[in-house]
KOLLO-556756 format. One record per residue (C-alpha): residue in three letters; chain; x, y, z. Coordinates in steps of 0.001 Angstrom, whole numbers, plus 524288, in hexadecimal, padded with zeros to 5 digits. Layout:
// residues N
  residu  chaine     c1     c2     c3
     ALA       A      X      Y      Z
...
This chain:
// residues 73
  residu  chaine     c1     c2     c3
     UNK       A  0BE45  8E9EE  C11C1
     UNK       A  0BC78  8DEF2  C1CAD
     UNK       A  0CA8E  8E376  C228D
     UNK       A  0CD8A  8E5CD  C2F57
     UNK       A  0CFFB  8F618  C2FAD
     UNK       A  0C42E  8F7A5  C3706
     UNK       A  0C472  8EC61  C3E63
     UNK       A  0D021  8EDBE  C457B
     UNK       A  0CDCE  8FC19  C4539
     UNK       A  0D9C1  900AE  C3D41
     UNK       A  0D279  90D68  C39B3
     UNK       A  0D2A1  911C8  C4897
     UNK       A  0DF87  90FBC  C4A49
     UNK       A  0E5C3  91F1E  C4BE3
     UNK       A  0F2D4  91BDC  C4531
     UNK       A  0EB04  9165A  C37CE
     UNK       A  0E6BF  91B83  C2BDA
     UNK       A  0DC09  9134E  C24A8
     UNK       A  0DABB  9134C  C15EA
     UNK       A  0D2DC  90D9E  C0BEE
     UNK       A  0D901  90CB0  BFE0E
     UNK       A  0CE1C  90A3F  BF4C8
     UNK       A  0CB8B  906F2  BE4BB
     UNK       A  0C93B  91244  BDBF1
     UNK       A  0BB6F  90CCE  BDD05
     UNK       A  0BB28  9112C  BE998
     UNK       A  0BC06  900FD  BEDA9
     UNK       A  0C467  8FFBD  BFB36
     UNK       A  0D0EC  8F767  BF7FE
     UNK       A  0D94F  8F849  C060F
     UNK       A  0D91F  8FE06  C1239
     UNK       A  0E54B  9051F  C1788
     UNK       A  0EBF0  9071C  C238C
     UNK       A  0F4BF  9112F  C247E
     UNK       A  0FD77  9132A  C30BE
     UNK       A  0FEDB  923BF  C34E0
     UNK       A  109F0  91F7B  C3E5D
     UNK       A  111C6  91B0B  C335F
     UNK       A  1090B  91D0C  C26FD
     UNK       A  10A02  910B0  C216A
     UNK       A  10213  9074C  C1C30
     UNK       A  0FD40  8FD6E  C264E
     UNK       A  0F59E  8F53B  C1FAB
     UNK       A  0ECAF  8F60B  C12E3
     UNK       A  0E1CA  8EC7B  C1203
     UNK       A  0D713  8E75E  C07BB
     UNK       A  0CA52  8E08A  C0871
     UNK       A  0CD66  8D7B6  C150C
     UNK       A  0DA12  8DB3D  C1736
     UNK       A  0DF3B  8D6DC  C0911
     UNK       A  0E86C  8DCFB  C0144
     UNK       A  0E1AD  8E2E1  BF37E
     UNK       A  0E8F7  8E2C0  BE664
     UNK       A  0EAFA  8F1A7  BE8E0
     UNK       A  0F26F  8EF8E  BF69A
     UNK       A  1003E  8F609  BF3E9
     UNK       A  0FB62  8FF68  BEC15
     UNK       A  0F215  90484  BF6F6
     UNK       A  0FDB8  9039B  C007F
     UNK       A  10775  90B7F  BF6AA
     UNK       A  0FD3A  91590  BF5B6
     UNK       A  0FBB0  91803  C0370
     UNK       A  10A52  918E3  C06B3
     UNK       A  10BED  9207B  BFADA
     UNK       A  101F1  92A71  BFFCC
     UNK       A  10637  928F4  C0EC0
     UNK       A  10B8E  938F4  C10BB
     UNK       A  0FCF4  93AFD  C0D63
     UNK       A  0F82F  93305  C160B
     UNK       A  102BF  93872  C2111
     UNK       A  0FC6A  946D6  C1E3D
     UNK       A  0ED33  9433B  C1E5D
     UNK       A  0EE71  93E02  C2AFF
């Protein structure tokens, strides 16, 4: 997606959660960041960093779903 979650290494980090919200073709749209000290979004990033047309709606859905995300992990 020519963004920079691998680059700077954001999947290593111990304290991040790394999502990838996708198309119901299966066709990645953003990446996510979310934060397990706070569980919050950090940042959610398209196709070099951009925003896509589905931006807040991929951010709603992943603080609507957060208390799932707080008992997966």
């Amino acid at each position: 997606m020519h963004h920079c979650v691998y680059g700077n290494g954001y999947y290593k980090r111990d304290d991040s959660l790394i999502l990838s919200a996708k198309d119901n073709d299966g066709k990645r749209l953003e990446t996510i960041e979310v934060s397990l000290k706070t569980f919050k979004v950090v940042q959610s990033r398209g196709v070099c960093n951009s925003n896509t047309d589905k931006h807040d709606e991929i951010v709603r859905l992943v603080n609507d779903n957060i208390n799932l995300i707080k008992t997966a992990v």
